[in-house]
PDB file of N, H, CA, C and O in Angstrom:
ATOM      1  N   UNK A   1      17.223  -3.985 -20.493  1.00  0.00           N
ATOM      2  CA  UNK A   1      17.135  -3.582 -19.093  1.00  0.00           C
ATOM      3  C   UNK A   1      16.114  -4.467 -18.387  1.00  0.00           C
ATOM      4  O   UNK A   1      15.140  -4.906 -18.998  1.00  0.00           O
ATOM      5  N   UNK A   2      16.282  -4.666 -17.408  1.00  0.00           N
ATOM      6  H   UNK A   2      17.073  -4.310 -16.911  1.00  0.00           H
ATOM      7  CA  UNK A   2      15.510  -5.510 -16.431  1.00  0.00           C
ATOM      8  C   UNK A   2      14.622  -5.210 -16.120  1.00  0.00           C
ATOM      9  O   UNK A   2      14.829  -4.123 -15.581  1.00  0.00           O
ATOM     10  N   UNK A   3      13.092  -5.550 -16.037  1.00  0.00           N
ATOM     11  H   UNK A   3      12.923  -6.433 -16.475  1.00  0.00           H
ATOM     12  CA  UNK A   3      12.342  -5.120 -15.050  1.00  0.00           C
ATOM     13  C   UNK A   3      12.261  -5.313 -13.506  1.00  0.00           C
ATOM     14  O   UNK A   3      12.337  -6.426 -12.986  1.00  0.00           O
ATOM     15  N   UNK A   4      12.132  -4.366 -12.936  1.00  0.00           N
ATOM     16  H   UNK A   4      12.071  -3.461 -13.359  1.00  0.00           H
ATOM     17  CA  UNK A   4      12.165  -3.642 -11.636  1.00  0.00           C
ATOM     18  C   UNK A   4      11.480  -5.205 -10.901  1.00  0.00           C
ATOM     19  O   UNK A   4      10.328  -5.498 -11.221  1.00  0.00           O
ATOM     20  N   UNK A   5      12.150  -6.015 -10.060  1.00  0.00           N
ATOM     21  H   UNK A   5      13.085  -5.777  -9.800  1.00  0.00           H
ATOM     22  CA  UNK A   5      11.360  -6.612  -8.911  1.00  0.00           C
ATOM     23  C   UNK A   5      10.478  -6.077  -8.142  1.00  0.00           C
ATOM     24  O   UNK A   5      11.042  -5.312  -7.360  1.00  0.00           O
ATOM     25  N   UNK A   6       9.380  -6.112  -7.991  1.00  0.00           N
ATOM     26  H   UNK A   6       8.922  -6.734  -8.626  1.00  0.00           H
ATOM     27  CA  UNK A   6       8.078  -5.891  -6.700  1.00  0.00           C
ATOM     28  C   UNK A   6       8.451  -5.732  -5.920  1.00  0.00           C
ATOM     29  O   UNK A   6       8.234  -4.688  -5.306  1.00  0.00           O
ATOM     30  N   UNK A   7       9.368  -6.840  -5.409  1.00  0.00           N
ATOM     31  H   UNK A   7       9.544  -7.689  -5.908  1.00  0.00           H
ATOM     32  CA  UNK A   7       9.029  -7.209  -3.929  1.00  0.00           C
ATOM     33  C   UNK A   7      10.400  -6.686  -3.373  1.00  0.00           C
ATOM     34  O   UNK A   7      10.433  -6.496  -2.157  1.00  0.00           O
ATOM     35  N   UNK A   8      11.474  -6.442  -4.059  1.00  0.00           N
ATOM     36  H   UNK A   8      11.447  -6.596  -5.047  1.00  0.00           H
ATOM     37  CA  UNK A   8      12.585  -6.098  -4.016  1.00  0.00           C
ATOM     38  C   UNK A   8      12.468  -4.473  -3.845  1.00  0.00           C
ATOM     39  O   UNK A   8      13.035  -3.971  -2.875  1.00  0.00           O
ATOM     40  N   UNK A   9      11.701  -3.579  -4.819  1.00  0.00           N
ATOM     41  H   UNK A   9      11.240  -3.987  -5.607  1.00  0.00           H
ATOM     42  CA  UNK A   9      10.999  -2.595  -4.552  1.00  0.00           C
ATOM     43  C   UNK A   9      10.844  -2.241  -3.713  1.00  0.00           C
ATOM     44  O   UNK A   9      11.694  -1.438  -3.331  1.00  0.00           O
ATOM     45  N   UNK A  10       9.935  -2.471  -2.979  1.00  0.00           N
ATOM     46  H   UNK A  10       9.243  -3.124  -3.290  1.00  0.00           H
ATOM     47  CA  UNK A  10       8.768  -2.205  -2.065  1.00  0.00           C
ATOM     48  C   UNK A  10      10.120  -2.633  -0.768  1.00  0.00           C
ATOM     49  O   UNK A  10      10.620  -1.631  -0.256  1.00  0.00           O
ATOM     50  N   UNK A  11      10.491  -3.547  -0.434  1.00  0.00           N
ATOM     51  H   UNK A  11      10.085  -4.361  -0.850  1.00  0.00           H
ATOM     52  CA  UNK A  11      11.892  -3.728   0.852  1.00  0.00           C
ATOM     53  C   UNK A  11      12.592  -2.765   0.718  1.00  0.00           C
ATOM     54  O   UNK A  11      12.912  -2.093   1.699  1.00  0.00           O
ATOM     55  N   UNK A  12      13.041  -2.434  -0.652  1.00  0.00           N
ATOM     56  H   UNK A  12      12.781  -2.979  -1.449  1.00  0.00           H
ATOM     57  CA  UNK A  12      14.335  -1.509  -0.606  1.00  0.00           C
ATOM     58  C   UNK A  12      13.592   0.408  -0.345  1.00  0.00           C
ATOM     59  O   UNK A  12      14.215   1.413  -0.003  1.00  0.00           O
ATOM     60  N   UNK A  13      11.975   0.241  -0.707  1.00  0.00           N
ATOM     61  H   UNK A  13      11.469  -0.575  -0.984  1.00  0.00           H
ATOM     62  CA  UNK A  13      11.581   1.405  -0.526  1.00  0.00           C
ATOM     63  C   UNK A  13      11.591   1.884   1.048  1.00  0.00           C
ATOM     64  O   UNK A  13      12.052   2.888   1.589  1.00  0.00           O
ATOM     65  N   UNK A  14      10.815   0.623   1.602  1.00  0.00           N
ATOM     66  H   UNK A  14      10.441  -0.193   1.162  1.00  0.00           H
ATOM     67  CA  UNK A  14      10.605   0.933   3.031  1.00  0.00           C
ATOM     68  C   UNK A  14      11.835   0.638   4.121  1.00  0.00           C
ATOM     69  O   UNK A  14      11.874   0.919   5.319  1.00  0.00           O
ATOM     70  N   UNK A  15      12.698   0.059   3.390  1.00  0.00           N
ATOM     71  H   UNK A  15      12.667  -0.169   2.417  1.00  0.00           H
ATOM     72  CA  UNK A  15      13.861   0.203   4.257  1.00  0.00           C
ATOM     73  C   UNK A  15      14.687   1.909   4.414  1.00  0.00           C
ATOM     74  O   UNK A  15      15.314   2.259   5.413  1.00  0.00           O
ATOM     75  N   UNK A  16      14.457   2.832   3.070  1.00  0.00           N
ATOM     76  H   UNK A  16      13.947   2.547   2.258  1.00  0.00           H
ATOM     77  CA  UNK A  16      15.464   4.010   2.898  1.00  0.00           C
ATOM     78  C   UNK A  16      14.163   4.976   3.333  1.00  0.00           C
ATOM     79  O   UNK A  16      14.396   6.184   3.367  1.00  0.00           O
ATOM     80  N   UNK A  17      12.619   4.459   3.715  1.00  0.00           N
ATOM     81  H   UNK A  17      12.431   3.477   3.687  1.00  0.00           H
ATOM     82  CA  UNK A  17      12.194   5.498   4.492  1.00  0.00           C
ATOM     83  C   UNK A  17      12.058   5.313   6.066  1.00  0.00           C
ATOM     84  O   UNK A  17      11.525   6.113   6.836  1.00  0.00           O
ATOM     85  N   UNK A  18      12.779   3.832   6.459  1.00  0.00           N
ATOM     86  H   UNK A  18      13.212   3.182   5.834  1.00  0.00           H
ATOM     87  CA  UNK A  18      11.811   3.405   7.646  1.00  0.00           C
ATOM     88  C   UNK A  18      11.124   3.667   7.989  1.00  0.00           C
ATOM     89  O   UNK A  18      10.881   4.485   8.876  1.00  0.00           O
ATOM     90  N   UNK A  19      10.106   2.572   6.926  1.00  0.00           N
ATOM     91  H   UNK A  19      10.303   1.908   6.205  1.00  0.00           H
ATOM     92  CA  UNK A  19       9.009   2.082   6.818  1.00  0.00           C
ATOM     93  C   UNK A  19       8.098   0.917   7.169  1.00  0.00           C
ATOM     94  O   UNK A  19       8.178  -0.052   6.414  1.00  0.00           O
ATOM     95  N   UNK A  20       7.368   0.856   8.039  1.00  0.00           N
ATOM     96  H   UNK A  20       7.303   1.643   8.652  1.00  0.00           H
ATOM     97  CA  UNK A  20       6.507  -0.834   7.556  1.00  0.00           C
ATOM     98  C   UNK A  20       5.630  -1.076   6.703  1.00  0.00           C
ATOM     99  O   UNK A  20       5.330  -0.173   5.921  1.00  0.00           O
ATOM    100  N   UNK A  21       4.948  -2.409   6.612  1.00  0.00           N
ATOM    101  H   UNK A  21       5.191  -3.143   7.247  1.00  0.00           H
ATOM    102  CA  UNK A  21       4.027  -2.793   5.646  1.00  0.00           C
ATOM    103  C   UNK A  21       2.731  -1.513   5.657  1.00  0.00           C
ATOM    104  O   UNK A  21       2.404  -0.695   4.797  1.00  0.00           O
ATOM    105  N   UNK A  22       2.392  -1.692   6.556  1.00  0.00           N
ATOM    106  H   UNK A  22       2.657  -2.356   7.255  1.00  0.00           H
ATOM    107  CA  UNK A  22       1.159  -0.711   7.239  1.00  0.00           C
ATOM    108  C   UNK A  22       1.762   0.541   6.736  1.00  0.00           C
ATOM    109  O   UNK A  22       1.258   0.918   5.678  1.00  0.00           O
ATOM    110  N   UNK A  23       2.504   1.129   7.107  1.00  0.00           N
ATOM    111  H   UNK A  23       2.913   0.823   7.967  1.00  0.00           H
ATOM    112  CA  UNK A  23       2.070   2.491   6.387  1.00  0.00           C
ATOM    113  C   UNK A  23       2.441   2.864   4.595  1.00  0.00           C
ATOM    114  O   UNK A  23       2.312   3.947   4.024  1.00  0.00           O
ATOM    115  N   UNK A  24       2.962   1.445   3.986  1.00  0.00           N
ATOM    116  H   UNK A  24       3.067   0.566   4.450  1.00  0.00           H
ATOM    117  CA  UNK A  24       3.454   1.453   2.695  1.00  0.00           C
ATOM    118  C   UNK A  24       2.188   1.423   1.965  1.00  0.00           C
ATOM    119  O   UNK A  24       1.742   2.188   1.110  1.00  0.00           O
ATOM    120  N   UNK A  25       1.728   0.401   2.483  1.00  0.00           N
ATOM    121  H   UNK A  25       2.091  -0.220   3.178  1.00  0.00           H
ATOM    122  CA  UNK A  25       0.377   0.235   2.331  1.00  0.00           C
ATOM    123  C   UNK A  25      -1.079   1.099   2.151  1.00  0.00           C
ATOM    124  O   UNK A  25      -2.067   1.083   1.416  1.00  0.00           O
ATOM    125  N   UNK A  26      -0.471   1.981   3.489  1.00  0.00           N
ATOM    126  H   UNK A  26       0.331   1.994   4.086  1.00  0.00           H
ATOM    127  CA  UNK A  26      -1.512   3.264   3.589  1.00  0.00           C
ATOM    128  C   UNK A  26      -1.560   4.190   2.388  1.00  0.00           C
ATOM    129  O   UNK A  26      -2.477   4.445   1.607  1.00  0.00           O
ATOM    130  N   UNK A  27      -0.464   4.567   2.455  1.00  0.00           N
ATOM    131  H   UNK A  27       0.281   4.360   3.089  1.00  0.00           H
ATOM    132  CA  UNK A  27       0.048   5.831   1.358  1.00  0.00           C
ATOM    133  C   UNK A  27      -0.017   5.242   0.137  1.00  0.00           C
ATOM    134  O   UNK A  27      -0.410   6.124  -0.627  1.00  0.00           O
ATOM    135  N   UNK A  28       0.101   4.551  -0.276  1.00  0.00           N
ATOM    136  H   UNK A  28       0.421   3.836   0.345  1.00  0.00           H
ATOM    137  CA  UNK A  28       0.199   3.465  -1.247  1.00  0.00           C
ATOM    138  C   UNK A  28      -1.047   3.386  -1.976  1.00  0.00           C
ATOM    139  O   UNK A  28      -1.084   3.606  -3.187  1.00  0.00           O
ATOM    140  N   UNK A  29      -2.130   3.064  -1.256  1.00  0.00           N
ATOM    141  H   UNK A  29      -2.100   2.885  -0.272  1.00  0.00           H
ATOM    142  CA  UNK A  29      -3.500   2.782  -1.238  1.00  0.00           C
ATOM    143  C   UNK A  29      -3.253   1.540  -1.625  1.00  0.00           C
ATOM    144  O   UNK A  29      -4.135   1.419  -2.475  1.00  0.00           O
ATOM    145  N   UNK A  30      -2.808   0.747  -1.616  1.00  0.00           N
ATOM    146  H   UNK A  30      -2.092   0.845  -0.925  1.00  0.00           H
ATOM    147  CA  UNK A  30      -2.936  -1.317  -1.281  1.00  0.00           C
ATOM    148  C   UNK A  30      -3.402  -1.574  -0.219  1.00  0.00           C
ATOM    149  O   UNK A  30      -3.506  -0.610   0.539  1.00  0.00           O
ATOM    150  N   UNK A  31      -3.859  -2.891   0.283  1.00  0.00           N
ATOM    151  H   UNK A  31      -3.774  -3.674  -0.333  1.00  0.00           H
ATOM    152  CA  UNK A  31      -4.356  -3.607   1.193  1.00  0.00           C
ATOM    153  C   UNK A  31      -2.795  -4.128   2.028  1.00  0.00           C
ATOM    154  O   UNK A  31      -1.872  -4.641   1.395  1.00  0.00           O
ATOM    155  N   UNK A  32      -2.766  -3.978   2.923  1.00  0.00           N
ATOM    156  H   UNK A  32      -3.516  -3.562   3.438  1.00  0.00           H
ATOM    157  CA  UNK A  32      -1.765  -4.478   3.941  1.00  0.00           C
ATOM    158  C   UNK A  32      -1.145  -6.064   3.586  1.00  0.00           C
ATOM    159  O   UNK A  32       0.000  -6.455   3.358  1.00  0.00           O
ATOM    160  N   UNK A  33      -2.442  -6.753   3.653  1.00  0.00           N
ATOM    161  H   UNK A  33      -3.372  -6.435   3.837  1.00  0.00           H
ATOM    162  CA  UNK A  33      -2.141  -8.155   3.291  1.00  0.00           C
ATOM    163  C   UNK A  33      -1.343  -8.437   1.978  1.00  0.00           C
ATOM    164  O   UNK A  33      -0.434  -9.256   1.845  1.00  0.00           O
ATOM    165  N   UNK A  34      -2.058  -7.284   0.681  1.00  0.00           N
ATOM    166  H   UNK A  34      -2.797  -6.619   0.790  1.00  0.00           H
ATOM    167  CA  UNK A  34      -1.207  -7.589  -0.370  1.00  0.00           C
ATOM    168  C   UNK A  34      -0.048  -7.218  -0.705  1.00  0.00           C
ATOM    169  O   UNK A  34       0.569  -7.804  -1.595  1.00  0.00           O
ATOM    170  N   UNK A  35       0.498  -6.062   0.028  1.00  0.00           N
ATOM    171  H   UNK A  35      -0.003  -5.586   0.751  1.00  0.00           H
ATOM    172  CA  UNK A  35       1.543  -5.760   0.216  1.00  0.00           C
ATOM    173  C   UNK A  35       2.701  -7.199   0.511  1.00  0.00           C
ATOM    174  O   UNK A  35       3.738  -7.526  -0.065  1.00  0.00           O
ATOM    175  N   UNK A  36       1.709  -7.998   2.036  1.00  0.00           N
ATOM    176  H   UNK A  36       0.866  -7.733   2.504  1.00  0.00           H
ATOM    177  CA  UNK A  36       3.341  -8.668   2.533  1.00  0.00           C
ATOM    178  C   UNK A  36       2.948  -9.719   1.261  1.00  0.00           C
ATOM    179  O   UNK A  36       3.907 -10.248   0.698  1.00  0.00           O
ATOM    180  N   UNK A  37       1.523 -10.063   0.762  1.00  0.00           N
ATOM    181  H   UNK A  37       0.744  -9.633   1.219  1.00  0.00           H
ATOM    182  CA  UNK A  37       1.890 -11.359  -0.044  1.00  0.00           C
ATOM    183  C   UNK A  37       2.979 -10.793  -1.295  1.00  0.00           C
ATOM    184  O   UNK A  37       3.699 -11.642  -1.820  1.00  0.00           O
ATOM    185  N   UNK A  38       3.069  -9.489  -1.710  1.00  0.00           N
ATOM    186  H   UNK A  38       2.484  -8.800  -1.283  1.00  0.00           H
ATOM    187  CA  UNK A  38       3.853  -9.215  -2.562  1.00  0.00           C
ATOM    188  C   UNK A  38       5.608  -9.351  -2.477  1.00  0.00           C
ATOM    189  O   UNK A  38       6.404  -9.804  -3.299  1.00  0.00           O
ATOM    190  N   UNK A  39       5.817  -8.747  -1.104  1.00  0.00           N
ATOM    191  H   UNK A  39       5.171  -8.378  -0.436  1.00  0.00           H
ATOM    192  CA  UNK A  39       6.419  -9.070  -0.409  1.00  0.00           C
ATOM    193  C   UNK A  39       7.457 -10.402  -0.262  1.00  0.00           C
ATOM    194  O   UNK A  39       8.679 -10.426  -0.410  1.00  0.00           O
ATOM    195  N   UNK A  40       6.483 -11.554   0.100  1.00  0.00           N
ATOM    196  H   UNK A  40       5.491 -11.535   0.220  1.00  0.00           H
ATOM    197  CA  UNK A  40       6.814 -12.704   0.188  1.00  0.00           C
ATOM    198  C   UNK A  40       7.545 -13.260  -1.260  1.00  0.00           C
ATOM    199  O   UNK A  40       8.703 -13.675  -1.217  1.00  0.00           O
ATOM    200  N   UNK A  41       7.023 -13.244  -2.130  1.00  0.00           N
ATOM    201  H   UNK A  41       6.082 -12.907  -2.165  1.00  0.00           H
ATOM    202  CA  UNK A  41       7.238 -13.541  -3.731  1.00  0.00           C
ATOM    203  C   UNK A  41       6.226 -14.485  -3.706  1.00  0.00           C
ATOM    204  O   UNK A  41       6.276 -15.263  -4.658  1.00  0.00           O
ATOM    205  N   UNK A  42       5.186 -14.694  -2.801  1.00  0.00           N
ATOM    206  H   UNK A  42       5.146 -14.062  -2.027  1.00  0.00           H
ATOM    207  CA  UNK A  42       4.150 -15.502  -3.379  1.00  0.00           C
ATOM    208  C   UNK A  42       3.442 -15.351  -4.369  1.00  0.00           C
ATOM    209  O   UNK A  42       3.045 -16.262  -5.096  1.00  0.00           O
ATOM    210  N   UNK A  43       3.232 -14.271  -4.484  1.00  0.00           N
ATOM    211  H   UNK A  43       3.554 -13.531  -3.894  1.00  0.00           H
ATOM    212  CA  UNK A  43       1.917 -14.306  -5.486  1.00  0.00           C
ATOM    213  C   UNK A  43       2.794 -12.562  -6.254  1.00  0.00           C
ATOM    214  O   UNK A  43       3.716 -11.876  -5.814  1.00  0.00           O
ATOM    215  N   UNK A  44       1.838 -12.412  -7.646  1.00  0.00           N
ATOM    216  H   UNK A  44       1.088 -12.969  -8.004  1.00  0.00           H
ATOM    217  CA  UNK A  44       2.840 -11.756  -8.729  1.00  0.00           C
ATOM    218  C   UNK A  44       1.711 -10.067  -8.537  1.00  0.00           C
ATOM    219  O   UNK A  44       0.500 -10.098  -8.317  1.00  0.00           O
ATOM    220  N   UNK A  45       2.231  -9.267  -8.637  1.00  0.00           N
ATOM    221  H   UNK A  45       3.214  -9.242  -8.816  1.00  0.00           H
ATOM    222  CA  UNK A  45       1.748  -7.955  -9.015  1.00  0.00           C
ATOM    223  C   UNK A  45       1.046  -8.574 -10.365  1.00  0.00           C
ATOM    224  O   UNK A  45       1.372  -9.416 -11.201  1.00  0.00           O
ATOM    225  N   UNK A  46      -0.526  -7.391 -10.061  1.00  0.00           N
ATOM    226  H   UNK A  46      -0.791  -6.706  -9.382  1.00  0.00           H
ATOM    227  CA  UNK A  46      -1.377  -7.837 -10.931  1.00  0.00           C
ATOM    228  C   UNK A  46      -0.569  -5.803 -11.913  1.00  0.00           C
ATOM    229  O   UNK A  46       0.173  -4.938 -11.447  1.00  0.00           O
ATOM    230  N   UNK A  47      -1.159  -5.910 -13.080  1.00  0.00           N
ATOM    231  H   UNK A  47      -1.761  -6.612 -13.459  1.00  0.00           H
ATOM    232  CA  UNK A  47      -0.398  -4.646 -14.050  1.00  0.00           C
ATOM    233  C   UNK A  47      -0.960  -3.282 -13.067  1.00  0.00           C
ATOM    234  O   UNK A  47      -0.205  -2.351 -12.788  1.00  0.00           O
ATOM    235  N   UNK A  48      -1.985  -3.328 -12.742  1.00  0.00           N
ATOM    236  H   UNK A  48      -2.598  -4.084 -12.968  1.00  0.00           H
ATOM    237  CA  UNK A  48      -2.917  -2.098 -12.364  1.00  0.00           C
ATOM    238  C   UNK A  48      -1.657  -1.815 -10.454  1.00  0.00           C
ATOM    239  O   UNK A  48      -1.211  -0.735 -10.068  1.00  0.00           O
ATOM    240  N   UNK A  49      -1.491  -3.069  -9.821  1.00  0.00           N
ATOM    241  H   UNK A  49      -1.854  -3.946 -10.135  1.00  0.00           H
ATOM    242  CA  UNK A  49      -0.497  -2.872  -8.508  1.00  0.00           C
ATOM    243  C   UNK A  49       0.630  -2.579  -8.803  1.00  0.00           C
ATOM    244  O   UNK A  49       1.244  -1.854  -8.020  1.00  0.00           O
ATOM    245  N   UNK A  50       1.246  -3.015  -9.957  1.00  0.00           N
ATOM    246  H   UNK A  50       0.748  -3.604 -10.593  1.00  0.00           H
ATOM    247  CA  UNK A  50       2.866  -2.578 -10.818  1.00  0.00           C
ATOM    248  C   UNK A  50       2.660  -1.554 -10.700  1.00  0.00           C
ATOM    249  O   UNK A  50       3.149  -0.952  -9.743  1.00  0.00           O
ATOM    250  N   UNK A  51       1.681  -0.782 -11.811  1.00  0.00           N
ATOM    251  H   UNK A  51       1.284  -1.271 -12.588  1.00  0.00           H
ATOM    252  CA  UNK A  51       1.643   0.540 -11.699  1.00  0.00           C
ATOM    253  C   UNK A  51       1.711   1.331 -10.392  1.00  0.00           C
ATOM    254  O   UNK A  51       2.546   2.187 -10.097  1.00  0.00           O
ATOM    255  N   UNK A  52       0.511   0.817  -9.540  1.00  0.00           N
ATOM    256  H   UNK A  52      -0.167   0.122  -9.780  1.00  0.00           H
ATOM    257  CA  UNK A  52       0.459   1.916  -8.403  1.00  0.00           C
ATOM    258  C   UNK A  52       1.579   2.323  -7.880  1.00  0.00           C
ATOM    259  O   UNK A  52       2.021   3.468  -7.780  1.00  0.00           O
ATOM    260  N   UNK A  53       2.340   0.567  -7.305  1.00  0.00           N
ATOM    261  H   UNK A  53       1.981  -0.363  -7.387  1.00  0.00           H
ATOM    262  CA  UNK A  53       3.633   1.093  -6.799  1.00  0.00           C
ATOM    263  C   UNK A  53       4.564   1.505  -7.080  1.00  0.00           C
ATOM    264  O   UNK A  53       5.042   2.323  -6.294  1.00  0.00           O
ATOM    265  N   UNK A  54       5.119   1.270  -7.982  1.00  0.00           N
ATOM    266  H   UNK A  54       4.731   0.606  -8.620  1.00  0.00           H
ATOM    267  CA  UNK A  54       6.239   1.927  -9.131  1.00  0.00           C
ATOM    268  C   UNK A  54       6.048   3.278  -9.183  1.00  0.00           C
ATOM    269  O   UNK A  54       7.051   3.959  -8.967  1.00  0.00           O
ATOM    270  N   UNK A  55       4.869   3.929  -9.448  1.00  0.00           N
ATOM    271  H   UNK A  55       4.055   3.376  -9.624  1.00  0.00           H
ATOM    272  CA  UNK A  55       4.556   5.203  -9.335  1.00  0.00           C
ATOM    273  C   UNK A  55       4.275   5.908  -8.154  1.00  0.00           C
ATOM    274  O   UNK A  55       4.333   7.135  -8.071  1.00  0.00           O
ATOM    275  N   UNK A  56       4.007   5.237  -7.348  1.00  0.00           N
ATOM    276  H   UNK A  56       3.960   4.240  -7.416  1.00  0.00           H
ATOM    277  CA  UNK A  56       3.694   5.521  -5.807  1.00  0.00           C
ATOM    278  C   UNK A  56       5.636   5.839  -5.569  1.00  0.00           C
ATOM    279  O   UNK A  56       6.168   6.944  -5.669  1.00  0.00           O
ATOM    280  N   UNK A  57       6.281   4.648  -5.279  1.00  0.00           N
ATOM    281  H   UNK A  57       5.848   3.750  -5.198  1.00  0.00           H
ATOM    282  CA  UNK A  57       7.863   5.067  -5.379  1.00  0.00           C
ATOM    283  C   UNK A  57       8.781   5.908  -5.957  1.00  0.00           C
ATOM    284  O   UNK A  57       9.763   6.411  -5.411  1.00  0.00           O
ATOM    285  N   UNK A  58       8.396   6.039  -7.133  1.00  0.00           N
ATOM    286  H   UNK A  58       7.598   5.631  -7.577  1.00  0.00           H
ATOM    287  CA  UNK A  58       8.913   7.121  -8.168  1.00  0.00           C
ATOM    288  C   UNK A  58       8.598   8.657  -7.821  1.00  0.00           C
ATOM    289  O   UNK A  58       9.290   9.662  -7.979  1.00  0.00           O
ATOM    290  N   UNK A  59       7.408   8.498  -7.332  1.00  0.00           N
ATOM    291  H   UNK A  59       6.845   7.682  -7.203  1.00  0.00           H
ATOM    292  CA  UNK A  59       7.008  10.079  -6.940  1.00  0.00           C
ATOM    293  C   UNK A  59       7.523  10.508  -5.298  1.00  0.00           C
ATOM    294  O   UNK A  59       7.930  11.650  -5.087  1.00  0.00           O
ATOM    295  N   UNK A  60       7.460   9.493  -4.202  1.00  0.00           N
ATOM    296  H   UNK A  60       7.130   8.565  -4.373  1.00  0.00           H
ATOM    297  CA  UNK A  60       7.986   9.851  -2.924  1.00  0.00           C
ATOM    298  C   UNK A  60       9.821   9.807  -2.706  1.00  0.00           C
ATOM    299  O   UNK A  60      10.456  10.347  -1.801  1.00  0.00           O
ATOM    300  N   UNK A  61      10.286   9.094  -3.700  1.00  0.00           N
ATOM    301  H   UNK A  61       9.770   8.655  -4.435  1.00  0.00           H
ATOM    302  CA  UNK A  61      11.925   9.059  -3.504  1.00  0.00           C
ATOM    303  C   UNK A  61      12.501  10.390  -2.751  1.00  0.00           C
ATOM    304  O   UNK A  61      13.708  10.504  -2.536  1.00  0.00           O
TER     305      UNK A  61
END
């Protein structure tokens, strides 16, 4: 099985709540900025941000 994309995540989350960065972020407890760099596919989820969000998503679905 695949692991779950970040950034694919986090679009497909805030698209089925219409959502933006800012409040994904909020609830989330991430930094705004790291959100869009996550976002972008620039830069990689560190294990401790995998977690948050994955679990942050898993619990609001």
């Amino acid at each position: 099985m695949d692991k779950p994309n970040i950034s694919e995540s986090i679009i497909q989350y805030e698209k089925d709540k219409n959502m933006n960065d800012t409040q994904f972020a909020f609830e989330s407890h991430l930094a705004v900025e790291r959100v869009h760099n996550l976002k972008s596919g620039e830069y990689e989820a560190t294990p401790d941000e995998e977690k948050t969000i994955l679990e942050y998503i898993k619990l609001h679905r």
